[in-house]
C-alpha positions in Angstrom: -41.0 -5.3 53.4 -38.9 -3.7 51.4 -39.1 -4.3 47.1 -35.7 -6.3 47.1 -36.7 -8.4 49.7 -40.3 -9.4 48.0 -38.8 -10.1 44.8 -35.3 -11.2 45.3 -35.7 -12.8 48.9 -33.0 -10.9 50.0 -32.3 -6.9 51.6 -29.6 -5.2 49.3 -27.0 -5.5 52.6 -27.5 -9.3 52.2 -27.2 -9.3 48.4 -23.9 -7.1 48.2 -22.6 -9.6 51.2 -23.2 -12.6 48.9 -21.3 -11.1 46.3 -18.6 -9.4 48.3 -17.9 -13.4 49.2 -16.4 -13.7 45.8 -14.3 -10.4 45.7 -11.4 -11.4 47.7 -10.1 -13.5 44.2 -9.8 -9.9 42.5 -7.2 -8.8 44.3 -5.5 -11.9 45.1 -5.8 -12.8 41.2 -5.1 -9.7 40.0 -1.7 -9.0 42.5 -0.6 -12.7 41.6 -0.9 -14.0 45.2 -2.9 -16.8 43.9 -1.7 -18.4 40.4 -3.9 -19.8 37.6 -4.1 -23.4 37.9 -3.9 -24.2 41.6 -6.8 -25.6 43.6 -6.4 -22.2 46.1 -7.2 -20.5 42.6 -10.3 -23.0 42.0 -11.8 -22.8 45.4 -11.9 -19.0 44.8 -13.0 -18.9 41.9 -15.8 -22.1 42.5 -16.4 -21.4 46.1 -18.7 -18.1 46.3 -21.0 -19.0 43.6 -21.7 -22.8 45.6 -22.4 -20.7 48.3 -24.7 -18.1 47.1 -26.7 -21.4 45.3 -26.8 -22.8 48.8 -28.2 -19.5 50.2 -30.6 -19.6 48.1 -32.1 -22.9 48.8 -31.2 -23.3 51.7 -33.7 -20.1 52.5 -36.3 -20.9 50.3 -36.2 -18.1 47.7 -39.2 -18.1 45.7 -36.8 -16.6 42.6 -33.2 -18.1 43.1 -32.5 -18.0 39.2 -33.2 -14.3 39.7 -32.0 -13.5 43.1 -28.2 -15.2 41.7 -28.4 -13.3 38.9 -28.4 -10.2 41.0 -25.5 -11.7 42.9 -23.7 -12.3 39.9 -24.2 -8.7 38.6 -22.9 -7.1 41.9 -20.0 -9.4 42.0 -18.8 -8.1 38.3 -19.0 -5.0 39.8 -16.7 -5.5 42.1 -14.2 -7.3 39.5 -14.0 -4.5 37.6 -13.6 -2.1 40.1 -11.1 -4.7 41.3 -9.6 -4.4 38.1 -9.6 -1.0 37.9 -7.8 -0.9 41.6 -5.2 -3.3 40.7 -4.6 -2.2 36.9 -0.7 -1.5 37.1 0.0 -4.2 38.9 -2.0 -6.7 36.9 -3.4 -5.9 33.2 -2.0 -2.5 32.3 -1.3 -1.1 29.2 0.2 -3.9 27.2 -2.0 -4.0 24.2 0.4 -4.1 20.7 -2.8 -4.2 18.3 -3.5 -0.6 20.0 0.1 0.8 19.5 -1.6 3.7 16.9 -3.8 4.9 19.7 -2.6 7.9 21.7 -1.6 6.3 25.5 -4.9 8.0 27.4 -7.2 6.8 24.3 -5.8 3.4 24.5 -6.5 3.3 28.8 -9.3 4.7 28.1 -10.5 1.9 25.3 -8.8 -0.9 27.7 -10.3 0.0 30.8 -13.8 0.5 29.1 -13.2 -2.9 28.1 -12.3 -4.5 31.4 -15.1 -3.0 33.0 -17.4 -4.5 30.3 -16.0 -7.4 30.7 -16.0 -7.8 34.1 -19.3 -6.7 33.9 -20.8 -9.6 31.6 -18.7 -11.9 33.6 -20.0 -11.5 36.8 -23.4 -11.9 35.3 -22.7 -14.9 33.6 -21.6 -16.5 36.7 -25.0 -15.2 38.5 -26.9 -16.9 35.7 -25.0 -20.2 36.0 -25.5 -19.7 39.8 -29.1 -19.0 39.5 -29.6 -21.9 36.9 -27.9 -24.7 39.5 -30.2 -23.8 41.8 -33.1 -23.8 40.0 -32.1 -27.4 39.2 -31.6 -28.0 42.2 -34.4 -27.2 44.0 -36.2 -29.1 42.4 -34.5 -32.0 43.3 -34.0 -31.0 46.9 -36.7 -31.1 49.4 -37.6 -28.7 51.7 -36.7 -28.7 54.7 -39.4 -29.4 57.6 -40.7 -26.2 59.4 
């Protein structure tokens, strides 16, 4: 058994899956396929995290709080490579507070940034994730075997 599998309950394949579930509102955010405010935008955006919660009780995992935090962590990496991918079209340059920086200093600082951000993001959503479940099972049974 491999060391991802004891700890998290999950193989690495698996836990990139689960947060690959959630990449697919990058791009459609980010090229403004979806807008901000619709409930297409909210199932996106709410959907992947209720599923990797019911994963993770729905398979027993003896650390879900853990296991979604690791979710979460993957899925900020793909937002900010997302980000990074889709950075013309969607954030770009457009930063007046910057305007004293040279241009490739200032995408340099901005990127860094969205990375970062995306980064703590994703993980923030793993720990909210990981924190449901936890909650919930407690509440919730298991399942006979």
């Amino acid at each position: 058994m491999s060391g991802a599998r004891r700890t998290l309950g999950f193989s690495w394949p698996a836990l990139v899956a689960l947060a690959a579930l959630a990449a697919p509102r990058v791009a459609l955010h980010d090229l403004g396929v979806v807008p901000e405010g619709t409930i297409v935008a909210a199932l996106l955006a709410v959907g992947p995290p209720l599923c990797w919660v019911a994963v993770v009780l729905w398979r027993r995992r003896p650390r879900p709080f853990l296991t979604l935090v690791v979710v979460g962590a993957l899925y900020g990496v793909f937002l900010a490579v997302g980000h990074q991918v889709f950075w013309d079209s969607s954030l770009g340059m457009d930063a007046p507070g910057l305007a004293g920086l040279a241009p490739g200093a200032r995408e340099a600082l901005l990127r860094g940034a969205a990375v970062m951000s995306s980064l703590v993001t994703g993980t923030v959503v793993g720990v909210v994730a990981g924190g449901v479940a936890v909650l919930l099972s407690r509440r919730v049974p298991a399942a006979p075997r």
